[in-house]
Residue frames relative to the residue before (quaternion, step in Angstrom):
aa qw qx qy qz dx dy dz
X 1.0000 0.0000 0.0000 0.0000 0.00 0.00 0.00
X 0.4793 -0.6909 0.4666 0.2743 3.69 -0.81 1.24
X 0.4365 -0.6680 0.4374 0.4147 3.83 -0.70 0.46
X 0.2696 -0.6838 0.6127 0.2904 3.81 -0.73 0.31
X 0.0640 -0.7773 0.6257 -0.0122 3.90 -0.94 1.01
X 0.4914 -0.6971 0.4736 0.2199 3.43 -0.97 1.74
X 0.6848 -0.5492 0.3387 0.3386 3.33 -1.01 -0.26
X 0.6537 0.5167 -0.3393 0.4366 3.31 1.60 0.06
X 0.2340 0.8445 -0.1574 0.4554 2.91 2.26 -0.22
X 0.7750 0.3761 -0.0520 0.5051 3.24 0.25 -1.94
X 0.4903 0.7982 -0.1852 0.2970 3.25 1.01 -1.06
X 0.7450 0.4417 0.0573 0.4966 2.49 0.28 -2.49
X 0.7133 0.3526 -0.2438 0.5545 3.88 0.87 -1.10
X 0.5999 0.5741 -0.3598 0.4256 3.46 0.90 -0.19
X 0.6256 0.4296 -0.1955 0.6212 3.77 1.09 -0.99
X 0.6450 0.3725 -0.4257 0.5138 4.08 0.66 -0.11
X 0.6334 0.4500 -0.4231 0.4661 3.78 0.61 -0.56
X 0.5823 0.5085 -0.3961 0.4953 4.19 1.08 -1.52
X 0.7631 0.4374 -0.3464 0.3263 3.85 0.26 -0.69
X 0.5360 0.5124 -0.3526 0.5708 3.75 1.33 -0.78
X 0.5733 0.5664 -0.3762 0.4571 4.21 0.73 -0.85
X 0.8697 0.3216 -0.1695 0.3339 3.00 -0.16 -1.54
X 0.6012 0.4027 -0.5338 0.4375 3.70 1.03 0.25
X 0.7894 0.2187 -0.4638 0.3375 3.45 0.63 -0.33
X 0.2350 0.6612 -0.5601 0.4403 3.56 0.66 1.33
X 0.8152 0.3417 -0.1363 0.4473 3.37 0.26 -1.14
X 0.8110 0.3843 -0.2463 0.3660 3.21 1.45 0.08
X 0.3707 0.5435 -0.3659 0.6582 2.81 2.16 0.56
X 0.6958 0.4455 -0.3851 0.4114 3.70 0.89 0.24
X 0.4790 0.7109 -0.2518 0.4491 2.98 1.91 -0.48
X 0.6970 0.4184 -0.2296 0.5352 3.31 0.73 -1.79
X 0.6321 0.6966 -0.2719 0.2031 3.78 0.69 -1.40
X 0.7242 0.3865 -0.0130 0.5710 2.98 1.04 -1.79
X 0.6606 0.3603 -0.4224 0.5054 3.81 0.89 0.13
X 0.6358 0.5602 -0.4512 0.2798 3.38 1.10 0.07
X 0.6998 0.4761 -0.2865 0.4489 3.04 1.66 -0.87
X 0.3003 0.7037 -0.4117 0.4951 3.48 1.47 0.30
X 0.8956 0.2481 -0.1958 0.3132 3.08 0.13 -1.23
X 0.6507 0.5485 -0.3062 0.4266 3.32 1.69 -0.25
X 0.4490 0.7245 -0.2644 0.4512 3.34 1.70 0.34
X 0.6633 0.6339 0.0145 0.3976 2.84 1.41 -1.71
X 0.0113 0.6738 -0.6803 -0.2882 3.20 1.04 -2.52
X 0.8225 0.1549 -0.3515 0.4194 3.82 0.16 -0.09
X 0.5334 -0.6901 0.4661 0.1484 3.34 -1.57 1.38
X 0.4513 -0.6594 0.4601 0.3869 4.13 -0.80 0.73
X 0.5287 -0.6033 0.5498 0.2326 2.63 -1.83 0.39
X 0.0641 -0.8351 0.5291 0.1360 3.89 -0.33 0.54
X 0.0047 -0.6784 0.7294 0.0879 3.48 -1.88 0.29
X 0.4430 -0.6908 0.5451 0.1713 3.14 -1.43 0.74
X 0.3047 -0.7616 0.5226 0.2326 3.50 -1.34 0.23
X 0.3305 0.8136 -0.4593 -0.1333 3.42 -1.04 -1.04
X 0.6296 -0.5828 0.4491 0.2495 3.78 -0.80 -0.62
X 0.4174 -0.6535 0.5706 0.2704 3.65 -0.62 0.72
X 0.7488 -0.3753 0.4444 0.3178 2.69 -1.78 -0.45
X 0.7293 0.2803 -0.0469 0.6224 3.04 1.27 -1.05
X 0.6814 -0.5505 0.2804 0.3925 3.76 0.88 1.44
X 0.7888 0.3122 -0.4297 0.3092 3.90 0.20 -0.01
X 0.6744 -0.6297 0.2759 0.2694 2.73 -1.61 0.94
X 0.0167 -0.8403 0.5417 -0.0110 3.37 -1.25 0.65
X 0.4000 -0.6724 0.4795 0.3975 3.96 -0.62 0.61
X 0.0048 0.7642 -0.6450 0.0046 3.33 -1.28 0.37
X 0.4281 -0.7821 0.3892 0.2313 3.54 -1.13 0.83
X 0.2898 0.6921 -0.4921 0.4414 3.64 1.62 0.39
X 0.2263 -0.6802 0.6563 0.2355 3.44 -1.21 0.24
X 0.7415 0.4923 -0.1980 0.4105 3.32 1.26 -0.47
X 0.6567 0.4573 -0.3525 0.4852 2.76 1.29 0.12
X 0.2915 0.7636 -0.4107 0.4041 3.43 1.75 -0.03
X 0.5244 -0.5974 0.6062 -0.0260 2.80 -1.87 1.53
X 0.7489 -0.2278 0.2195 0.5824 3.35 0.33 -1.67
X 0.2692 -0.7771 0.5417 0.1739 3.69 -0.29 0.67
X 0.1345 0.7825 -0.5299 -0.2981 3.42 -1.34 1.02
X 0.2456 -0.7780 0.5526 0.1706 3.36 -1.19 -0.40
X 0.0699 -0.7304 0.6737 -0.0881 3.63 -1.32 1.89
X 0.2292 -0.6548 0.7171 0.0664 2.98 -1.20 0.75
X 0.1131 0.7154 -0.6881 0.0426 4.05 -0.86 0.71
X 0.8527 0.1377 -0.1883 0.4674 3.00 -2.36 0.77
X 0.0839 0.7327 -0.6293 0.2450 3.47 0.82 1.07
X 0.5356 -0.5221 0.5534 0.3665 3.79 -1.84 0.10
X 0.6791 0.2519 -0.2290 0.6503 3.78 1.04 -0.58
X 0.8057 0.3022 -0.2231 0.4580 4.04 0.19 -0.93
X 0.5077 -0.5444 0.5964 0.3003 3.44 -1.39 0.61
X 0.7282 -0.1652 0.2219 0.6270 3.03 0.94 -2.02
X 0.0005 0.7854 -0.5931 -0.1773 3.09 -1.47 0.32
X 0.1563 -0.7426 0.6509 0.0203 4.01 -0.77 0.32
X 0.0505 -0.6483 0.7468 -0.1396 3.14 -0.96 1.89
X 0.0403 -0.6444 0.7578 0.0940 3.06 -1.73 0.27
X 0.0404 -0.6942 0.7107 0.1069 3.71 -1.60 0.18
X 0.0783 0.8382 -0.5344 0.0748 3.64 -0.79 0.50
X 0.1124 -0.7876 0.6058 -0.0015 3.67 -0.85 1.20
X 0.4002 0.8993 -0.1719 0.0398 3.78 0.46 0.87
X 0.1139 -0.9281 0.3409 0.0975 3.89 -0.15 0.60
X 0.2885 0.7965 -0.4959 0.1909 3.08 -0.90 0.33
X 0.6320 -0.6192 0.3826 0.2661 3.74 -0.99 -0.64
X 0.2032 -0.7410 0.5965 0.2320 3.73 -0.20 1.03
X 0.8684 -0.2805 0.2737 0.3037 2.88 -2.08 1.02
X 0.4440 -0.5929 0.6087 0.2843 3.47 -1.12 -0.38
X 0.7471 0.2358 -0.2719 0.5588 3.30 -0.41 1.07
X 0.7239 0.2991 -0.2922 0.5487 3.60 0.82 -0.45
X 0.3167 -0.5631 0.7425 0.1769 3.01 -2.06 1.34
X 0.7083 -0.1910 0.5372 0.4162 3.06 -2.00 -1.31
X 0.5518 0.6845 -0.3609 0.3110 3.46 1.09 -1.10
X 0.7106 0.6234 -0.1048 0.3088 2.79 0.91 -2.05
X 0.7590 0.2108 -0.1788 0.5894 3.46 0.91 -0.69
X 0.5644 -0.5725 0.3822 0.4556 3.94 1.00 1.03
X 0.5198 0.6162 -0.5439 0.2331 3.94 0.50 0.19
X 0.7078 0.3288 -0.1003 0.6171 4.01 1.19 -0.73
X 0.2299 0.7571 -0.6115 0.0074 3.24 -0.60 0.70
X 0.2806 0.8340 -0.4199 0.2223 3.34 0.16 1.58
X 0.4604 -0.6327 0.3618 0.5068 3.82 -0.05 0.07
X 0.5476 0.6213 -0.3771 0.4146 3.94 1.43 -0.22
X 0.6842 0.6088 -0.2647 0.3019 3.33 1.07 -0.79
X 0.6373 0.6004 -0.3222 0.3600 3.32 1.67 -0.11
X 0.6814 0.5261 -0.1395 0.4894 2.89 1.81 -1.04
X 0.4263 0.5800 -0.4482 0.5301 3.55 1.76 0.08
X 0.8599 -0.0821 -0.0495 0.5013 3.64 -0.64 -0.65
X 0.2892 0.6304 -0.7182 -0.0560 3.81 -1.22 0.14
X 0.7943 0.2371 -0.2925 0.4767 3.65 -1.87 -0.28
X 0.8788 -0.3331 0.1625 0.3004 3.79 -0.76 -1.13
X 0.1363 0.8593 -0.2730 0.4105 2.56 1.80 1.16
X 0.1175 -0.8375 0.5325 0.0341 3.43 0.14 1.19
X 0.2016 -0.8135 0.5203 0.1641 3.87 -0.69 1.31
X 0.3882 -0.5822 0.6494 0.2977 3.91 -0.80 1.04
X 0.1838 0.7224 -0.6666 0.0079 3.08 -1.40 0.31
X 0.1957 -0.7641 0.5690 0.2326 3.84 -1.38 0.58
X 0.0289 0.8171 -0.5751 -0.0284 3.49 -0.84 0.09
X 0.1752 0.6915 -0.7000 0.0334 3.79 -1.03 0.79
X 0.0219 0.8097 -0.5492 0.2054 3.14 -1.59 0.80
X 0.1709 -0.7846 0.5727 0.1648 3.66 -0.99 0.90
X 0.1401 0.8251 -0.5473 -0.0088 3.49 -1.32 0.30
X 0.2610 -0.7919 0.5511 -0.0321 3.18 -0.83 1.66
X 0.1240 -0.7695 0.6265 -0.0068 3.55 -0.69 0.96
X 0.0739 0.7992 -0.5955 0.0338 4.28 -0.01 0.62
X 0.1670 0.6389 -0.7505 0.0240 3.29 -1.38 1.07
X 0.3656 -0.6936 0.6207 0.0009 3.30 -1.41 1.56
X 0.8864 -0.2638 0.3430 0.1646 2.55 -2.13 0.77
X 0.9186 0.1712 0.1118 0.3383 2.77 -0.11 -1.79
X 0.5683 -0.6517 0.3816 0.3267 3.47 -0.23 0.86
X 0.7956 0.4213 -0.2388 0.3639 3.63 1.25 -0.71
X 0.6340 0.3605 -0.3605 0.5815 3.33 1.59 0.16
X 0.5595 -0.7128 0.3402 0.2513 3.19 -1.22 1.73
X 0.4899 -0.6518 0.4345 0.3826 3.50 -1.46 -0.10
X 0.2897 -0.7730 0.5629 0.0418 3.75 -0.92 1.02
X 0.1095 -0.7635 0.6208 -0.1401 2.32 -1.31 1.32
X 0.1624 0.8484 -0.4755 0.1667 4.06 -0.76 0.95
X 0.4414 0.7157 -0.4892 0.2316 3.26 -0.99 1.17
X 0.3450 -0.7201 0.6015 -0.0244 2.66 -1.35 1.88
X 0.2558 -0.8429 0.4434 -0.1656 3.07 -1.46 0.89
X 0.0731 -0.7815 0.6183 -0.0392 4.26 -0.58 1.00
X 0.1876 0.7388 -0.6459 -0.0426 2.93 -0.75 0.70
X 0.1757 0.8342 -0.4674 -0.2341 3.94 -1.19 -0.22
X 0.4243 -0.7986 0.4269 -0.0032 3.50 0.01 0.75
X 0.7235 0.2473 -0.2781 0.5814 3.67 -0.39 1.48
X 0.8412 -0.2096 0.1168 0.4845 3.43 -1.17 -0.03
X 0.3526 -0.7430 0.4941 0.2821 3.80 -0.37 0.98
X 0.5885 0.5574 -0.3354 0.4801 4.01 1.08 -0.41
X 0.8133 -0.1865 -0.0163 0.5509 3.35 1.10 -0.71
X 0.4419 -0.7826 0.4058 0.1665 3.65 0.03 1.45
X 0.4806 -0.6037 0.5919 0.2330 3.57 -1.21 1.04
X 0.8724 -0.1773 0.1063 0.4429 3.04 0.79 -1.09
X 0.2104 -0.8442 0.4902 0.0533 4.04 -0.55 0.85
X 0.1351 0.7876 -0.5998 0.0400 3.95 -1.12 0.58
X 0.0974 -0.6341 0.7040 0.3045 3.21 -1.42 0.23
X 0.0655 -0.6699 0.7313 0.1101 3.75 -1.79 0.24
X 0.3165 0.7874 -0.4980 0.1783 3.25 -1.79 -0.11
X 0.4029 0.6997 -0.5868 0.0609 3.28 -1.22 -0.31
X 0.5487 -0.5654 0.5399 0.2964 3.43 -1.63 -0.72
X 0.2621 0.7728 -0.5776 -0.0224 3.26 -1.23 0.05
X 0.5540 -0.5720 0.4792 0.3691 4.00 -1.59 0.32
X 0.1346 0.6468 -0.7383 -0.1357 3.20 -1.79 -0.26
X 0.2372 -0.8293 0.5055 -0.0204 3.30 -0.31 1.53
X 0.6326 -0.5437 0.5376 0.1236 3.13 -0.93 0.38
X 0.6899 -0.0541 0.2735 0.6681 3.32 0.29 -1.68
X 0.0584 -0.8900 0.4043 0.2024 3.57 -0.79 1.03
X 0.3508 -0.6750 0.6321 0.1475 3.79 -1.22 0.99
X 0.4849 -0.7095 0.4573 0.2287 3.52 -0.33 1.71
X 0.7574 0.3994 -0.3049 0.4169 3.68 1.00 -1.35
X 0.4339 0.6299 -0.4546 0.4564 3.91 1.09 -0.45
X 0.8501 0.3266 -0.2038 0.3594 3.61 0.58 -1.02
X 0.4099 0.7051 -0.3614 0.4520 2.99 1.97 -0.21
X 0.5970 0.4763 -0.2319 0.6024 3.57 0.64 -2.25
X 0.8571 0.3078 -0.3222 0.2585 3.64 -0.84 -0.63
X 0.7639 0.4142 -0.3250 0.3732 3.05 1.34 0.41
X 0.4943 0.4316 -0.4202 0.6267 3.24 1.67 -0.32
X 0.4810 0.4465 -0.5687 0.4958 4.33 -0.18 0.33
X 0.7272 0.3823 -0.3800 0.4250 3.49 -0.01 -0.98
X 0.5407 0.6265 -0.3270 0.4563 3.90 1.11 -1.55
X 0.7208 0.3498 -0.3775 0.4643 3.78 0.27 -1.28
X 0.5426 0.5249 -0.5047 0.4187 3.91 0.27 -0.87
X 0.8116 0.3010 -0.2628 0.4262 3.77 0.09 -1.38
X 0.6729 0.4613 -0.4357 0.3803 3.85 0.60 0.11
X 0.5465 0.5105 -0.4313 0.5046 3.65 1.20 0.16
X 0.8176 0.3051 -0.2012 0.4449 3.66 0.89 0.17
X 0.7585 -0.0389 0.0275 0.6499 3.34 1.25 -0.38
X 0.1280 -0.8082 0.5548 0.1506 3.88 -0.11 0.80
X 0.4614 0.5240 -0.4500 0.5568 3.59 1.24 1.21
X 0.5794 0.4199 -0.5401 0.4430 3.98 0.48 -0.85
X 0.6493 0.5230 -0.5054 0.2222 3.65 -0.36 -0.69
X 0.5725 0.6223 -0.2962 0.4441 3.47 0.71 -0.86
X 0.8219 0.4851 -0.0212 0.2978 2.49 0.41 -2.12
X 0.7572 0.4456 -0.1145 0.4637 3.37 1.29 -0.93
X 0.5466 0.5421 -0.3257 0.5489 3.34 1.84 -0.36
X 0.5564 0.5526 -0.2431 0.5709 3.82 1.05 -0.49
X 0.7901 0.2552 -0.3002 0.4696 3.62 0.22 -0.81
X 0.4861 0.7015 -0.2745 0.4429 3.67 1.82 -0.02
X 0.5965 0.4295 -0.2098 0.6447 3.24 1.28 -1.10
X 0.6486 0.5968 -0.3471 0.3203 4.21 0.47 -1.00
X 0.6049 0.6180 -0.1317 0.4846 2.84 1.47 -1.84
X 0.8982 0.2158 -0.0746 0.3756 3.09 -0.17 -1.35
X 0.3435 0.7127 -0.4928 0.3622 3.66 1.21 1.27
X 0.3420 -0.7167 0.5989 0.1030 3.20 -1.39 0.89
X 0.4635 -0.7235 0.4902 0.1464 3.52 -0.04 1.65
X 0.7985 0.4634 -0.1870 0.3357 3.55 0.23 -0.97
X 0.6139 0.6332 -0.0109 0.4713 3.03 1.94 -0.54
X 0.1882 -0.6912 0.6214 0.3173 2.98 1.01 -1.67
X 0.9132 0.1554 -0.1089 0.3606 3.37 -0.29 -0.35
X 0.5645 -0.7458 0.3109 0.1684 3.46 -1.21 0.82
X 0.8416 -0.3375 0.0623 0.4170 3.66 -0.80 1.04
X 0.7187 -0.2193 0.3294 0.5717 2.89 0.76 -1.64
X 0.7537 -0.4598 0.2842 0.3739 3.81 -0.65 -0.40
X 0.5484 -0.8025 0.1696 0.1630 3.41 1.48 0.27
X 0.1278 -0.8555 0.5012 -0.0228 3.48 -0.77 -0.18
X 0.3445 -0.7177 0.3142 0.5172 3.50 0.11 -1.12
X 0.0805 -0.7325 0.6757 0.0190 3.20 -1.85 0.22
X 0.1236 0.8409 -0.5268 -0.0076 3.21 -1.22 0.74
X 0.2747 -0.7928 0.5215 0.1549 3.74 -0.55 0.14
X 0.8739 0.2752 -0.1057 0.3866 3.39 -1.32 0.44
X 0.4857 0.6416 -0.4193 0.4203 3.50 1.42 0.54
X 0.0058 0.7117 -0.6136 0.3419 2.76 -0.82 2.16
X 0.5435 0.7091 -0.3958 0.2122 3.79 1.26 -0.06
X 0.7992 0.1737 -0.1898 0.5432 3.67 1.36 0.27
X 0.6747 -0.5062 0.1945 0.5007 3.83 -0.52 0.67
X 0.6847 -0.5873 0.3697 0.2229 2.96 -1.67 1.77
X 0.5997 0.5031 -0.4744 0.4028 3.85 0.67 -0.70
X 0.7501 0.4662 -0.2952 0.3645 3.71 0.84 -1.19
X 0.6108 0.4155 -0.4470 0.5045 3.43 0.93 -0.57
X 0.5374 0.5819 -0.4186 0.4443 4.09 0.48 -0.84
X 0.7840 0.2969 -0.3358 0.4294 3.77 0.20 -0.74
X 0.5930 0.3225 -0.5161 0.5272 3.79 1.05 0.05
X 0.6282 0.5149 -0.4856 0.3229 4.09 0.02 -0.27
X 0.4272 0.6631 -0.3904 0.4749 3.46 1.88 -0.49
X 0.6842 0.5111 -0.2910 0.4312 3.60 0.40 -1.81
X 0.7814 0.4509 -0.2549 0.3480 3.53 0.38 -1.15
X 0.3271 0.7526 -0.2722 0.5025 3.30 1.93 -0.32
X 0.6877 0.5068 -0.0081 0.5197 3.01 0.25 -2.30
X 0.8486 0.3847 -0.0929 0.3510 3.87 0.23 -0.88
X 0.3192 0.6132 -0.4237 0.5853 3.39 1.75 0.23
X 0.7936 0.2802 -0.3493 0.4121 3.62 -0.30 -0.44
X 0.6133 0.5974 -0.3944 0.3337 3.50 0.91 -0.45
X 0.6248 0.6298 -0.1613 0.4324 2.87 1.49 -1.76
X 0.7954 0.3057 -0.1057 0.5126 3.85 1.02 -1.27
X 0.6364 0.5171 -0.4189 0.3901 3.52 0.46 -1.00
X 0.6292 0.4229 -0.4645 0.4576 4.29 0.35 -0.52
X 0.6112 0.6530 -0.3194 0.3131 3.63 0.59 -0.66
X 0.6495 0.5327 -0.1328 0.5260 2.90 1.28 -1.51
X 0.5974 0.5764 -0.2736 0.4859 3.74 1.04 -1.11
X 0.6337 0.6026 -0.2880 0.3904 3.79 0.86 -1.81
X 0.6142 0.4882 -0.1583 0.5994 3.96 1.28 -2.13
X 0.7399 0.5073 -0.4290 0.1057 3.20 -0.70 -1.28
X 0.6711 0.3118 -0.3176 0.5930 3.52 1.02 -0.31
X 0.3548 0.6206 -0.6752 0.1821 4.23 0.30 0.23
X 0.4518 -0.6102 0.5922 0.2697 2.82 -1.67 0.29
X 0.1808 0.8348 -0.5188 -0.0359 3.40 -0.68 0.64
X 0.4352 -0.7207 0.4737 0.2586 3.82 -1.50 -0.29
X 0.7435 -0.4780 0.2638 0.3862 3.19 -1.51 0.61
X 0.6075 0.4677 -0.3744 0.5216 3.95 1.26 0.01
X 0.5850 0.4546 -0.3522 0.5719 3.24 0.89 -0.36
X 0.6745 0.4176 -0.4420 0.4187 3.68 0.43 -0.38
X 0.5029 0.5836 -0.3254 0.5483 4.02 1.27 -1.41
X 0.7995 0.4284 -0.2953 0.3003 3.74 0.39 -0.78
X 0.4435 0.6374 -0.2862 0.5613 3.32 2.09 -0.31
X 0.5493 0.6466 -0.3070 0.4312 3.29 0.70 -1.24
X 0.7966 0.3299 -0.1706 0.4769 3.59 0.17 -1.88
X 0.6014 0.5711 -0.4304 0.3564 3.75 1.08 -0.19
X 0.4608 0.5551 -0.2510 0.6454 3.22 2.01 -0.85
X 0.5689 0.6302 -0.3513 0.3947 3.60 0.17 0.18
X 0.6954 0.4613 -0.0906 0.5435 2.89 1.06 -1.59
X 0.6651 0.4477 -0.3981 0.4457 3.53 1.00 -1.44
X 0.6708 0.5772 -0.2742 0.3764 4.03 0.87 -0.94
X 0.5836 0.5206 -0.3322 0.5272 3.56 1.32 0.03
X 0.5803 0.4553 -0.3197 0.5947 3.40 1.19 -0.88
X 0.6437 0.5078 -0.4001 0.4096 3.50 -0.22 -0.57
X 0.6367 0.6287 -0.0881 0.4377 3.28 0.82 -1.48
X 0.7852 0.1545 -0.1098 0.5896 3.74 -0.38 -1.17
X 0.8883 0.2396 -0.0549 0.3878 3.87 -0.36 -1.54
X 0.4519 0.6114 -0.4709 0.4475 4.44 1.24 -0.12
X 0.2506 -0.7400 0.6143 0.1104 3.78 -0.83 1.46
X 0.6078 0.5680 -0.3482 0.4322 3.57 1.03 -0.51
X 0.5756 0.4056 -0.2940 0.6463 4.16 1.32 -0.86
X 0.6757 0.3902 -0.4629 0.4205 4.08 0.34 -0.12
X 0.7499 0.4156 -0.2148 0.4677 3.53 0.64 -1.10
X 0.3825 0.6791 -0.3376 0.5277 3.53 1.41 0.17
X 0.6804 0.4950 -0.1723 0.5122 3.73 0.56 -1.67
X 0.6623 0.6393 -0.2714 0.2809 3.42 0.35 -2.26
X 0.8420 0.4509 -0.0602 0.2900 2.95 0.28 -2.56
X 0.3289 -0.6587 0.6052 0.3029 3.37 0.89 -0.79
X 0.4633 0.6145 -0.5723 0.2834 4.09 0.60 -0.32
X 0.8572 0.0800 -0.1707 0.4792 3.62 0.87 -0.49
X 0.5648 -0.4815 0.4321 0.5123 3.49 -1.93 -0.08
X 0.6410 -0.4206 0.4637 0.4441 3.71 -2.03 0.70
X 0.4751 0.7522 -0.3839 0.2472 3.94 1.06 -0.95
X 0.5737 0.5496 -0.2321 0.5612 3.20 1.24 -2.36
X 0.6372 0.7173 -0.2470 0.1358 3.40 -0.04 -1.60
X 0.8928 0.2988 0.0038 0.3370 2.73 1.17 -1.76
X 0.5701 0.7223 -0.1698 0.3529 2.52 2.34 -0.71
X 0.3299 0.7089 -0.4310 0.4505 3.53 1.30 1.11
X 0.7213 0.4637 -0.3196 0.4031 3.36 0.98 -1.28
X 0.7863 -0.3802 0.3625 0.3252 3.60 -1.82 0.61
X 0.4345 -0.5255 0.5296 0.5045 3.48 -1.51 0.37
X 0.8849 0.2276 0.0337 0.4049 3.75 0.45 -1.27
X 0.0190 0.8064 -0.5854 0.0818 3.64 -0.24 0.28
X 0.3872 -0.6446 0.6583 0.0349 3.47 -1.31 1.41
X 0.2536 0.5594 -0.7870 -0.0591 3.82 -1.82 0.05
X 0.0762 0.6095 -0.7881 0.0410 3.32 -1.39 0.52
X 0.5272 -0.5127 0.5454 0.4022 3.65 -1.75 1.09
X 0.9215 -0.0148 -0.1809 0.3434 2.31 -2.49 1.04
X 0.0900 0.8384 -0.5375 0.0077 3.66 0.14 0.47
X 0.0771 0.9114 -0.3787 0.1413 3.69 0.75 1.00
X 0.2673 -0.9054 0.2135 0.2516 3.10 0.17 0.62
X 0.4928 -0.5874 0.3363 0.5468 4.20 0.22 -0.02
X 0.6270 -0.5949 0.4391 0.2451 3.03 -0.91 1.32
X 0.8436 0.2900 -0.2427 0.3812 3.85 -1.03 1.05
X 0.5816 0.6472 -0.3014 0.3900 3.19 1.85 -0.60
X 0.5675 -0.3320 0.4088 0.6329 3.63 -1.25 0.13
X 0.7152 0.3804 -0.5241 0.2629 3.58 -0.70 -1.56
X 0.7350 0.4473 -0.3061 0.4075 3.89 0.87 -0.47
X 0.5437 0.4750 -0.3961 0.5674 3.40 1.00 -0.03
X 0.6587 0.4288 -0.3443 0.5135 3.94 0.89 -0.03
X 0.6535 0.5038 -0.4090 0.3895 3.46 0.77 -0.63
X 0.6543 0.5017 -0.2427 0.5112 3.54 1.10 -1.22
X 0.5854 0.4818 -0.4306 0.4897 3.71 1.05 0.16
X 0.6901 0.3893 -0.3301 0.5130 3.95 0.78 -0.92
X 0.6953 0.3147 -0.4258 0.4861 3.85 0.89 -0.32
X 0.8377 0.0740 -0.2628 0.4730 4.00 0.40 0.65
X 0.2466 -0.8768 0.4011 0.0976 3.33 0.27 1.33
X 0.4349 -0.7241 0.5090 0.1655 4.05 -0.87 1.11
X 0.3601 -0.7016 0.5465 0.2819 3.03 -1.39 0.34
X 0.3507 -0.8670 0.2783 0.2186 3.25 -0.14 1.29
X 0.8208 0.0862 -0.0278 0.5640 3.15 1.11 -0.56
């Protein structure tokens, strides 16, 4: 006689198979996307390992297997200035007293009732993330990462999400760069929902806005968080595609720039675009707060997103008619790109 399995059942076996998937998802995006990185480049990343004492703190260690989370930079590349990957498959327990909430990563009504007073909150999490600043001033900066998280009893989760996405900040902007990198991202989300596109290009532009500024990072893409509204295998095989579709979406771009010619204003003007990207990170990025808070990683991992160099100078305005002004007036009234 076949066993009959309730629906918390299925669930439960359904969220142990989505968690065993999605690390070796995120780590086939890891290995993938640093390969084609490096074969772009000609120079190979540097790597360090992580892990955990006995007594929970963190500590570097030359085992790959025994690795926690693994990062990886590549500097003074032939195409990259810098880059800063990270991959990470981890468990364990947040502090007492701290949720997700606390550091803006969860904003749900579950998250209060998960950890409060001395209440220690299990929690899994794996995940890739690619941070890319180029050379050249004419190929944009990239940015990507995908994400599992679940939170509460590890046998049967309180609660479970994937988030993420990708998106540009250019320098200098090429209408069709922003064109191609969005309609790739568009096809991925119309084989699975002919709403995420919209939706996710909007909460991309919302997200990734720089209050103090007015205007938003860069030129976008998509991102979302907390999607969990239909079974984890189905959402996992589109966070796969979108995985899978970063390199399509960036790597021609990078090829098209990488050989412009450009000039030492055009470099100063890269700089101040880095500027902007280091404020965002900085004041309004829930992933760089909940980083710090949690302790889950080193400040090292943390930091290893930000630029090699970065410019501010007062009032930096640019001369009326120029690209750098034809880009500002794009981050203060974002387009529909496709």
């Amino acid at each position: 006689m076949s066993q009959i399995l309730d629906v918390q059942e299925i669930l439960v076996y359904d969220l142990d198979s989505t968690r065993r998937k999605a690390k070796k998802v995120f780590r086939e995006m890891f290995e993938n996307l640093c390969e084609s990185i490096q074969q772009i480049d000609g120079k190979v990343f540097n790597e360090h390992f992580w892990t955990r004492d006995k007594n929970g703190s963190l500590m570097s260690t030359d085992n790959r297997n025994d690795a926690t989370y693994v990062d990886r930079s590549l500097l003074n590349g032939n195409v990259f200035e810098k880059v800063g990957v990270n991959y990470v498959a981890i468990e364990g327990e947040l502090p007492a007293g701290m949720t997700f909430q606390k550091s803006g990563a969860l904003v749900t009504p579950e998250a209060d009732a998960i950890s409060s007073g001395d209440v220690k909150t299990p929690y899994f999490a794996t995940g890739a993330s690619f941070v890319i600043h180029p050379y050249n001033p004419m190929v944009p900066i990239a940015h990507a990462n995908y994400r599992y998280f679940q939170i509460g009893n590890p046998a049967q989760p309180t609660y479970w999400w994937f988030g993420g996405g990708a998106d540009l900040t250019p320098s200098y902007l090429f209408q069709e760069d922003a064109i191609h990198f969005h309609q790739v991202h568009k096809e991925v989300c119309d084989k699975y929902d002919h709403s995420y596109y919209a939706r996710f290009k909007k909460w991309c532009d919302d997200y990734f806005f720089i209050k103090h500024r007015g205007e938003t990072r860069g030129i976008g893409g998509i991102f979302f968080d907390h999607l969990n509204n239909s079974n984890p295998q189905k959402i996992l095989a589109f966070v796969t595609e979108c995985t899978q579709a970063f390199a399509r979406a960036y790597m021609p771009i990078v090829e098209r720039r990488k050989d412009m010619s450009f000039t030492e204003e055009n470099k100063y003007w890269q700089r101040l675009v880095r500027g902007r990207y280091v404020e965002f990170i900085l004041t309004s990025d829930r992933g760089m707060r909940f980083g710090l808070e949690s302790g889950m990683v080193s400040q090292q991992s943390v930091f290893n997103c930000m630029p090699p160099e970065v410019s501010w100078t007062y009032d930096d305005q640019p001369l009326v008619g120029s690209k750098e002004a034809m880009l500002k007036e794009v981050l203060k009234n974002p387009p529909e790109w496709v």
